[in-house]
N, C-alpha and C positions, 0 to 999 in steps of 0.2 A: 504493500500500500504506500512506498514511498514517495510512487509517481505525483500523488495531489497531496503531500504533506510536506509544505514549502518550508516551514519552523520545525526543523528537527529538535529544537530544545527541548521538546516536550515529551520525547520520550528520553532524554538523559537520567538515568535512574537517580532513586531519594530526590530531585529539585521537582520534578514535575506536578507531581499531585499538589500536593498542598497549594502552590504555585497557583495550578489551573483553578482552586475552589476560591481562591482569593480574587483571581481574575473575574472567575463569572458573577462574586459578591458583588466586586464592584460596578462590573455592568446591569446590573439591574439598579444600582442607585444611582447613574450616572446616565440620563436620560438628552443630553445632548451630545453624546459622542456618540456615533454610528457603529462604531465594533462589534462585528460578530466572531462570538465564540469557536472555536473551530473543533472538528471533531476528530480525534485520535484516531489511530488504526485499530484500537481493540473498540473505542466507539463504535465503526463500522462495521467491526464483524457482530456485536452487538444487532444492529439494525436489522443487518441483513440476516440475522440467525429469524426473524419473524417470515421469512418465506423462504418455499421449498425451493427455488433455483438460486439460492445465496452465491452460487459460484458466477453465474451471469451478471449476475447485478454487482459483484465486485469487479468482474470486469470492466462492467461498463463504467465503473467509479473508478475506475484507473482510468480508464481512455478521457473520460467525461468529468471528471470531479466540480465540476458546476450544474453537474444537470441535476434537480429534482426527481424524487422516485416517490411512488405510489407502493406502498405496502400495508398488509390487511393487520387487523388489531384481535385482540379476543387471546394469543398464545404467547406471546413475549409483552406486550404491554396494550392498556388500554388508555384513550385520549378523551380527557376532558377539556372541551372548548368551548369556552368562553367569551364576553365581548372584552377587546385588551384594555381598557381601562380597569375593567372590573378584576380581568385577570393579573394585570399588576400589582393590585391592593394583597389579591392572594398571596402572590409570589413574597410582597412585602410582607404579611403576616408568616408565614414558612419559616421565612429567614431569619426574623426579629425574633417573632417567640416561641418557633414549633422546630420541628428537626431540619430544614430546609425544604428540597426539592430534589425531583429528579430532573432529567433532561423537560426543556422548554422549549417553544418555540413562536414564532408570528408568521399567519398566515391569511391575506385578505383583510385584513384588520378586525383579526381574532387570536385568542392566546389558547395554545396547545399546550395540555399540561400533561404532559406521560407519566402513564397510573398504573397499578398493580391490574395484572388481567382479572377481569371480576369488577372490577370496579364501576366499569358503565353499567352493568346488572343493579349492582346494590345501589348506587349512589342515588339517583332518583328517589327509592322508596324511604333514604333516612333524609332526604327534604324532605318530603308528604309528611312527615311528625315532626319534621322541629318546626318549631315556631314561626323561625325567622324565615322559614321556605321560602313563603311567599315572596317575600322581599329581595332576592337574590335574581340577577337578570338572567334570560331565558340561556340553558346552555342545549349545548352536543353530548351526547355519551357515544363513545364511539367504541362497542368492543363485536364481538365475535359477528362475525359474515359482512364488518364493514372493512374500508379501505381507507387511509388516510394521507396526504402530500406532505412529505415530508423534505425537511431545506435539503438545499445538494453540501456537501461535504466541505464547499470550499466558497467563498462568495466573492466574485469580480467585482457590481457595484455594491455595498449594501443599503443604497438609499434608492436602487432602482423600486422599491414595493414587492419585488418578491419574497416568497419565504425565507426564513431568516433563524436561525438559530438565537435565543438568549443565555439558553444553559444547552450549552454542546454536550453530548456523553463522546464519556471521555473514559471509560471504563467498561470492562468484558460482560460484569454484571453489576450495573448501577442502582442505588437503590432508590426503588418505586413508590409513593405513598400511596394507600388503602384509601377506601372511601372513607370511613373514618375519619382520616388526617381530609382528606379533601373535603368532606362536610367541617369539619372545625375551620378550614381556612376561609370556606365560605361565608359562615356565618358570624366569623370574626373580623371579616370585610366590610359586612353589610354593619353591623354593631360599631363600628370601629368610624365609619361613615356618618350612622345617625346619630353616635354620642362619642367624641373625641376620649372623651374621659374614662369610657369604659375600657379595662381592660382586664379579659380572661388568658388562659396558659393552659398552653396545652399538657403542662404536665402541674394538677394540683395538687396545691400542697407544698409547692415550692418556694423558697425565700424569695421576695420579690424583689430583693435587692442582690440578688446572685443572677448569676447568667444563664440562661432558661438553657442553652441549647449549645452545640460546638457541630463546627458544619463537618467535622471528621465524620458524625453520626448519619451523615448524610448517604455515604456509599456504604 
């Protein structure tokens, strides 16, 4: 996978990780620089392990490493999509005071959040009982017999409006949030919106003046 991995730093062993979870912190707080995230070679084979000709589509990620791919959801991860504002607040909830996030992305000007498979199942019916359901704007669940667009592995412009990475995977097996964690970021969005002051944690019971979460937990 060397062909489209122009930053070999990233695979120099002990600098990279941590490195890379620092990077994509900051691209999510840093809303007027244009950088996207880039995705590793164990990223990729990640990706492509969600369909059965994985050896074609790496191919074509060598020859092509700017083209977007279409890949089905339901057996390596399921995608909740969102409108990107609303999906930002998530992302920013995650990272402030839940365990993080997995790989992320923008697509049409909607936020792709990649979920534990199962997810688009559940997620729905633990809106219908919380409260705050209603008040969370209309999303996607995207798992088994759908398909999803996902960013190409490398990006020439990234203010053309194409798909775009925010949080690149960057890992063989990255870690996924449950519906679970994604109803808590939800409705910690919506709560967080209509009273500044509220603030819940996703882990109760925790000193509030200690640091809820460390993004190592993240993978």
């Amino acid at each position: 996978m060397s062909a489209w991995l122009q930053d070999d730093s990233q695979l120099i062993p002990g600098s990279g990780e941590d490195e890379r979870r620092a990077d994509n912190f900051a691209l999510l707080r840093d809303e007027d620089r244009h950088h996207v995230a880039q995705v590793t070679p164990t990223g990729a084979s990640w990706l492509v392990s969600a369909v059965g000709h994985s050896r074609s589509l790496l191919s074509l990620w060598e020859t092509h490493p700017h083209a977007p791919a279409v890949l089905p959801c339901g057996s390596v991860f399921d995608i909740v999509n969102v409108p990107a504002i609303f999906g930002r607040r998530m992302l920013d909830q995650l990272w402030e005071e839940g365990p993080g996030s997995g790989p992320a992305a923008m697509h049409r000007g909607r936020m792709m959040l990649f979920t534990a498979p199962g997810t688009a199942h559940r997620l729905p019916s633990l809106l219908g009982w919380e409260e705050w359901g209603d008040s969370v704007p209309p999303m996607l669940c995207h798992g088994t017999g759908d398909a999803v667009t996902v960013p190409p592995l490398a990006q020439r412009h990234p203010a053309t409006g194409g798909p775009r990475w925010l949080v690149a995977p960057d890992t063989r097996h990255p870690w996924l949030p449950g519906p679970e964690v994604v109803l808590w970021a939800c409705v910690r969005a919506v709560r967080a919106t209509s009273s500044p002051s509220v603030r819940i944690s996703i882990f109760p019971g925790a000193d509030q003046g200690a640091k809820v979460y460390d993004v190592s937990r993240r993978r």
